[in-house]
C-alpha positions as CSV (number, residue, x, y, z in Angstrom):
1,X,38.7,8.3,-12.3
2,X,36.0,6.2,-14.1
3,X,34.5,5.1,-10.9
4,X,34.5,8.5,-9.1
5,X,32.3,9.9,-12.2
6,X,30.2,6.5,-11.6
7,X,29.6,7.2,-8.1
8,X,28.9,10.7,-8.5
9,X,26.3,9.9,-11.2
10,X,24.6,7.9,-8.9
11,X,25.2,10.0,-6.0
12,X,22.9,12.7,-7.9
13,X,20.5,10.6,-9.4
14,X,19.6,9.0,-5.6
15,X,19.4,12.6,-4.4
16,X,16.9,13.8,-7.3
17,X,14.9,10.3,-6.7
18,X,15.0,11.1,-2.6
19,X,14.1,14.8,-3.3
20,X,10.9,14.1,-5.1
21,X,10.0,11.5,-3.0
22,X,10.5,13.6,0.1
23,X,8.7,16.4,-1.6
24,X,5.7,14.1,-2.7
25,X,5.3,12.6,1.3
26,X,5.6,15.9,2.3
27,X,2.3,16.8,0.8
28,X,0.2,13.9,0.7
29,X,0.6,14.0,4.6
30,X,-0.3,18.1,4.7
31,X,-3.4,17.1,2.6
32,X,-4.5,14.3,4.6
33,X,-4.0,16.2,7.8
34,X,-5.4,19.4,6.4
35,X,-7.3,18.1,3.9
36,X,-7.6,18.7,0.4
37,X,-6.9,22.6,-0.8
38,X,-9.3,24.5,-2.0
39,X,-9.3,25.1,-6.0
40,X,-8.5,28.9,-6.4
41,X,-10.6,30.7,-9.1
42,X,-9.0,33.2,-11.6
43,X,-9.9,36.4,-12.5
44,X,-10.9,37.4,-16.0
């Protein structure tokens, strides 16, 4: 039982690390193929 928990634990702290990693990449290679975004201005 102990050792399930364990390797759930770590199961869903690799995905979390892998999911902002992925999500990181994804943009740093949209912005250095598309370049930087332009900075929106706000009304008011």
């Amino acid at each position: 039982m102990e050792e399930d928990f364990r390797r759930r634990l770590i199961k869903g702290a690799l995905n979390l690390v892998f999911s902002l990693a992925a999500s990181w990449l994804a943009t740093y290679i949209t912005n250095k193929i598309l370049g930087e975004p332009e900075e929106t201005k706000q009304l008011g």
